[in-house]
C-alpha positions as CSV (number, residue, x, y, z in Angstrom):
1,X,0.0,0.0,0.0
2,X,1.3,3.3,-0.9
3,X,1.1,5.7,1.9
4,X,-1.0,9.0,1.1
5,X,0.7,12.1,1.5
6,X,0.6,14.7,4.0
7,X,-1.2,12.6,6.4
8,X,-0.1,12.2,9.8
9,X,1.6,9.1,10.8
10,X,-1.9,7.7,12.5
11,X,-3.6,7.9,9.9
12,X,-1.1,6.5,7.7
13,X,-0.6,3.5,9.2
14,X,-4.8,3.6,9.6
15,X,-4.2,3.1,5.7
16,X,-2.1,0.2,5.8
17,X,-5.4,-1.9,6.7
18,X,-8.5,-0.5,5.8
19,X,-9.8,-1.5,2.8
20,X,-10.6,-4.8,0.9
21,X,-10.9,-6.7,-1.9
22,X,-9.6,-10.1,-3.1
23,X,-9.0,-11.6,-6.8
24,X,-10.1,-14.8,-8.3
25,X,-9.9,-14.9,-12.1
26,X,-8.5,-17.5,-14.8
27,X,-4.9,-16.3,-15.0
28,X,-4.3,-15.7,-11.1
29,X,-2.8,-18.5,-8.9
30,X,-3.4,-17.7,-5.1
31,X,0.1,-18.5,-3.2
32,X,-1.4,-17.4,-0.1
33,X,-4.5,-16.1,0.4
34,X,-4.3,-16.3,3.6
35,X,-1.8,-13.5,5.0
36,X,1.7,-14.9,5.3
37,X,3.7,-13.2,8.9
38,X,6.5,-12.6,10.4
39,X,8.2,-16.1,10.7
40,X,6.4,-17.7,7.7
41,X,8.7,-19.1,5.2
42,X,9.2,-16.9,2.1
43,X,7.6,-18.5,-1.4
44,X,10.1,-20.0,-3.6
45,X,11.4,-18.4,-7.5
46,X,8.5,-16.6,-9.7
47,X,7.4,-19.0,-12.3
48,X,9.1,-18.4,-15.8
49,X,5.9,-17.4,-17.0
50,X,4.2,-15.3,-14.2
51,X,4.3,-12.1,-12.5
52,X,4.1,-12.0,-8.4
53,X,2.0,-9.2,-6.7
54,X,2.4,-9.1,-2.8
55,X,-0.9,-8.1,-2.0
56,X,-3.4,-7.5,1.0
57,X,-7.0,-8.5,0.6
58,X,-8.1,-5.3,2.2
59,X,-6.1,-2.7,0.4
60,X,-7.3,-0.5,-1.6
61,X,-4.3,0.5,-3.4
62,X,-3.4,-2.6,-4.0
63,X,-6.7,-3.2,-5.6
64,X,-5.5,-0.9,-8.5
65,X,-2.7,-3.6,-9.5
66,X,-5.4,-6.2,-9.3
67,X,-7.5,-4.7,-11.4
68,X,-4.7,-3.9,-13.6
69,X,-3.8,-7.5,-13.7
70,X,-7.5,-8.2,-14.2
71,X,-8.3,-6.3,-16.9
72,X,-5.6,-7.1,-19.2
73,X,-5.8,-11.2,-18.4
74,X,-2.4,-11.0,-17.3
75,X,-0.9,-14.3,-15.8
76,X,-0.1,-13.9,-12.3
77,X,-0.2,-15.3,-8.8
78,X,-0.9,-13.7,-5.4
79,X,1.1,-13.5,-1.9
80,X,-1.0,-11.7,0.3
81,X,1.0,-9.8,3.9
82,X,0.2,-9.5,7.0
83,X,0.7,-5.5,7.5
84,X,0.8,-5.5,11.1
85,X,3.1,-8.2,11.3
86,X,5.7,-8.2,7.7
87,X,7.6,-11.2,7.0
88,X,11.3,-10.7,7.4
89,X,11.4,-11.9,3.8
90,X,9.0,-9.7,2.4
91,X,11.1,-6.3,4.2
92,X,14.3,-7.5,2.2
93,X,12.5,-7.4,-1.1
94,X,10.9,-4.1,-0.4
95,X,12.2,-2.2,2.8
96,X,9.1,-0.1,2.7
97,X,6.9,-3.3,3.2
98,X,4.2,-1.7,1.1
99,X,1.8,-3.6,-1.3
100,X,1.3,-3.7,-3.6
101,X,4.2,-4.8,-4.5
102,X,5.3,-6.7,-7.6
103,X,8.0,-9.3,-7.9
104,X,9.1,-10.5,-11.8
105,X,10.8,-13.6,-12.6
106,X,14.1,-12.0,-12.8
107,X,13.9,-11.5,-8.8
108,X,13.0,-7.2,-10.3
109,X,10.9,-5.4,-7.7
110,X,8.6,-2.7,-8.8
111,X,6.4,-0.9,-5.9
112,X,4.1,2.0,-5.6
113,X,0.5,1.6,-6.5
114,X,0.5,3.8,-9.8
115,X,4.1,2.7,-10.8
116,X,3.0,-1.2,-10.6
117,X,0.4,-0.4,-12.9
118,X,2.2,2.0,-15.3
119,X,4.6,-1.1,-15.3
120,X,2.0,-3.6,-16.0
121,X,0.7,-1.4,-18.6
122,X,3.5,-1.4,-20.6
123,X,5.2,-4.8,-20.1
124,X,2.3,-6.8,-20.9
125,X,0.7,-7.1,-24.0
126,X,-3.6,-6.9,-24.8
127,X,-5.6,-3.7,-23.8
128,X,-3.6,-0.7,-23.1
129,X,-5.0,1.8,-20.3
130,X,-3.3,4.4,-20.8
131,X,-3.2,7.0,-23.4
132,X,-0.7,6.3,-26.6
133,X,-0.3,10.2,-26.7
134,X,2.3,11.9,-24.3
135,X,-0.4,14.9,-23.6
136,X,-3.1,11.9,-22.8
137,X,-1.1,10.1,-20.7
138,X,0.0,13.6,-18.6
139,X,-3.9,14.1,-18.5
140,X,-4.7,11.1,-16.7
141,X,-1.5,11.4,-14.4
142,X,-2.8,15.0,-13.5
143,X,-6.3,13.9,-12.4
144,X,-4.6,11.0,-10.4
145,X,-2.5,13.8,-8.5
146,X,-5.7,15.6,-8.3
147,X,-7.2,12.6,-6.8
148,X,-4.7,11.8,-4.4
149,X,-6.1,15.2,-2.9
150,X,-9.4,13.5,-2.1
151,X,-8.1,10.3,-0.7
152,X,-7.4,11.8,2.9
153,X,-11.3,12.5,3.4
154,X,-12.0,8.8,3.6
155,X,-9.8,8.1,6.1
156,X,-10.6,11.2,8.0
157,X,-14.1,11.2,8.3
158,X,-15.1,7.8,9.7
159,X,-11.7,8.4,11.8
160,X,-13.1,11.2,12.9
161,X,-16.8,9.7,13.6
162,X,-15.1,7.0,15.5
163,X,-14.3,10.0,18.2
164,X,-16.9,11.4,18.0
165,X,-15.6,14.5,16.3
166,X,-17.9,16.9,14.3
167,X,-17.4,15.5,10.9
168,X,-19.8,17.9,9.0
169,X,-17.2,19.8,7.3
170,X,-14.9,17.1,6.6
171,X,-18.1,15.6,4.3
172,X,-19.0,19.4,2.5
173,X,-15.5,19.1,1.7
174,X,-16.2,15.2,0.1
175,X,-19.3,16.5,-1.4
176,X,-17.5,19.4,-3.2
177,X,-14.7,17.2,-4.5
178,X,-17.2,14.8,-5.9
179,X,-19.3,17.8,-7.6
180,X,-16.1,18.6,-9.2
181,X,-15.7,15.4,-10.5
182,X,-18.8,15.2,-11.7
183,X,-18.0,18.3,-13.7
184,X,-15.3,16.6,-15.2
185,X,-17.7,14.0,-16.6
186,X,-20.5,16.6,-18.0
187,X,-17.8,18.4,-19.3
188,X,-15.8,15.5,-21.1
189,X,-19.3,14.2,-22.5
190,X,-18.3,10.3,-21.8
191,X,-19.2,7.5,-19.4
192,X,-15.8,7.3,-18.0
193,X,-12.9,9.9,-17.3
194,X,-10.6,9.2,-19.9
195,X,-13.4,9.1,-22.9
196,X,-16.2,6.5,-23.8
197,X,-14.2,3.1,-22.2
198,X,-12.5,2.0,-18.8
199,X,-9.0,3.2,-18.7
200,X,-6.5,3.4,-16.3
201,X,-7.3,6.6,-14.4
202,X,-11.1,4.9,-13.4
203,X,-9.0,1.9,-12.3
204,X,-7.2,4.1,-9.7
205,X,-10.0,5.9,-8.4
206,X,-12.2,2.9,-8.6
207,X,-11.3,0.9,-5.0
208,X,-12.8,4.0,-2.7
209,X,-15.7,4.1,-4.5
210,X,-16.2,0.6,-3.6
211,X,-16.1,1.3,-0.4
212,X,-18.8,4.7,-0.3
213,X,-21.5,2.1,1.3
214,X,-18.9,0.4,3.9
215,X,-18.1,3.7,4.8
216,X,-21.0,5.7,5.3
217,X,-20.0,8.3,2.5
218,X,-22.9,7.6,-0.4
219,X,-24.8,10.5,0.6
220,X,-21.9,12.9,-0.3
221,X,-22.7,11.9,-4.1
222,X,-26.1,13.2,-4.0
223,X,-26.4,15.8,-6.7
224,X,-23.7,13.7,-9.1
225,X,-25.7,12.2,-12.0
226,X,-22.7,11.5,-14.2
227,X,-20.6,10.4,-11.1
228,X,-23.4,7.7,-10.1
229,X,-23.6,6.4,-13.6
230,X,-19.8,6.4,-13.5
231,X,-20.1,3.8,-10.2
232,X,-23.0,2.2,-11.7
233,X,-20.9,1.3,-15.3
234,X,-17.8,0.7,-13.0
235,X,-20.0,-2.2,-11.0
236,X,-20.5,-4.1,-14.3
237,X,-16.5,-4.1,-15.4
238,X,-15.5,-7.5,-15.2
239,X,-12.3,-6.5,-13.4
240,X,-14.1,-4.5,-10.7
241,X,-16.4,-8.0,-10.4
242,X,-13.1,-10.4,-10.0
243,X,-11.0,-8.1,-7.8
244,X,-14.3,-6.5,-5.4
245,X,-15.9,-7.6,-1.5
246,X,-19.3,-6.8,-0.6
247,X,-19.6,-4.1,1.5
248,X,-20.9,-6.4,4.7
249,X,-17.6,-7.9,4.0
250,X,-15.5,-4.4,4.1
251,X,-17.5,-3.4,6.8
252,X,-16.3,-6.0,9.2
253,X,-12.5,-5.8,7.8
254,X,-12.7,-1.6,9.2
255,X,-14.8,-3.1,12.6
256,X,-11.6,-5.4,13.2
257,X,-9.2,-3.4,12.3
258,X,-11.0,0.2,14.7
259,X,-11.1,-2.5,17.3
260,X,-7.0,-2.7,16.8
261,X,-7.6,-6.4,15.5
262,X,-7.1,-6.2,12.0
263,X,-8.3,-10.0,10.5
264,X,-6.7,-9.7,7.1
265,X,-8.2,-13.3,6.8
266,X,-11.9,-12.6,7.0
267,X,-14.5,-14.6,5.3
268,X,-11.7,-17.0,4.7
């Protein structure tokens, strides 16, 4: 998981369990999908003909690679990390001990959520996601920075509830961002943000929308037409379908992990 910026440390590390999703598709191989610890023994070589994500089940940002991975039928398997508790193994192949992380059969590390799926992108061959035109592909990279803006208010707000902190402003603030990005829809005259089929900016933004319902942030799209058709579309991508939890199931990952008992494992 790729730590958002300017957040304090708490809330960072709030990140590093808070969200779900898990991947089950033709071309994916699940190493572990139960989370491997500190003390577990490390997996052996890639495969020849595979790519390895480290993953978490409940991350959203490692949900991008998934989808990534999903959407172009790439051939893969899955190692999914404790967070609380990293493998020693895991920390010498990325000292950050962030997922997602990817591991090719050359022993090459690639981590980061967008860089992962830049990589992805480019290596492997069927759709492409992102824009063949240097000015198309700088668009979608500015939204994504744009984006990363937004990410903070999820965390915040039910972080905030949780203490019972006036949260009211904190959700005008959600509510704006989303009017924006509604704009951005009207104004580009397509279903999805980078024209009339997914590409990769939807695929980043996608995994908090997911979780709107889980975490009691659905009314703060009321007055978004486009944006709810956006979500609606988005529900009915195969990728989002193969990589996605309910959100009963999301909603007990965040009650585990607020009660300081994260269960990376649940529904397993």
């Amino acid at each position: 998981m790729c730590a958002v910026p300017s957040l304090p440390v708490s809330v960072v590390h709030f990140c590093q369990g808070f969200f779900v999703a898990s991947l089950h598709t033709s071309t994916a191989k699940m190493v572990s999908e139960k989370c491997l610890a500190k003390g577990s023994a490390a997996p052996g070589p890639v495969p020849k003909d595979k790519i390895r994500i480290y993953s978490m089940r409940f991350c959203p940002f490692a949900q991008r690679a998934r989808l990534v991975l999903a959407a172009k039928g790439i051939n893969h398997e899955t190692v999914n990390i404790h967070l609380k508790e990293k493998p020693e193994w895991f920390l010498a192949k990325n000292p950050l001990g962030l997922v997602p992380t990817l591991e090719t059969p050359a022993g090459e590390i690639i981590y980061e959520s967008p860089i992962t799926c830049d990589y992805l992108d480019e290596v492997y061959a069927g759709k492409k996601l992102l824009p063949s035109s240097p000015y198309g592909k700088a668009q979608q990279k500015m939204m994504l920075e744009h984006f990363s803006k937004v990410l903070p208010l999820f965390y915040k707000i039910p972080m905030g509830r949780r203490n019972g902190d006036d949260v009211s402003g904190l959700e005008t603030e959600l509510k704006e961002k989303f009017g924006k990005l509604n704009e951005d829809l009207v104004k580009k005259k397509s279903k999805f943000f980078g024209g009339d089929s997914i590409t990769m900016i939807d695929y980043m933004m996608w995994p908090w929308f997911e979780r709107l319902v889980a975490l009691r942030l659905e009314n703060c799209m009321d007055g978004t037409p486009e944006l709810k058709k956006w979500t609606e579309l988005m529900w009915e991508d195969p990728a989002v379908k193969a990589t996605m939890h309910s959100a009963d199931a999301h909603r007990a990952f965040m009650e585990s992990f607020a009660a300081g008992k994260p269960d990376y494992d649940y529904g397993l």
